[in-house]
C-alpha positions, 0 to 999 in steps of 0.5 A, a space after each residue: 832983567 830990569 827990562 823984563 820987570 818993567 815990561 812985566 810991571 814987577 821988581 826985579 825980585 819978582 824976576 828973579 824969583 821965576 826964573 829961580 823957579 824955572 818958571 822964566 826962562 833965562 840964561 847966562 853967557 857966563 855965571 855973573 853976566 845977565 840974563 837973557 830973557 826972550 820976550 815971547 817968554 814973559 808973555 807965555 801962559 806960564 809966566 802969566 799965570 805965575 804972576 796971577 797967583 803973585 800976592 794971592 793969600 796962601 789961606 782962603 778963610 781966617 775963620 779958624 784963625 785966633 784974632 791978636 787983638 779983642 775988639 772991645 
């Protein structure tokens, strides 16, 4: 998994997270054990396009968002 985020530059988190969304595939010998991840799996266009969409705000406009502090 390390391995993996590195080659993806992401955390493990991250990982672990697209395989939890069955985004990556993965698998483990035995419950416990770590994943094995094969390579033409993190440069699939699934994958890729997981990692577009991270950091991606859920809104694409705060117009009709209360601002939390006045601005005078």
């Amino acid at each position: 998994m390390t391995k993996a985020a590195q080659y993806l530059g992401v955390t493990n988190h991250v990982v672990r997270r697209l395989i939890k969304d069955k985004v990556l595939p993965a698998r483990q010998v035995v419950p416990g054990a770590p994943y094995q991840i094969k390579r033409s799996d993190l440069t699939s266009e699934q994958t890729k396009a997981a990692l577009g969409r991270k950091g991606s705000p859920c809104r694409t406009s705060d117009q009709n968002q209360l601002q939390m502090f006045s601005n005078t």
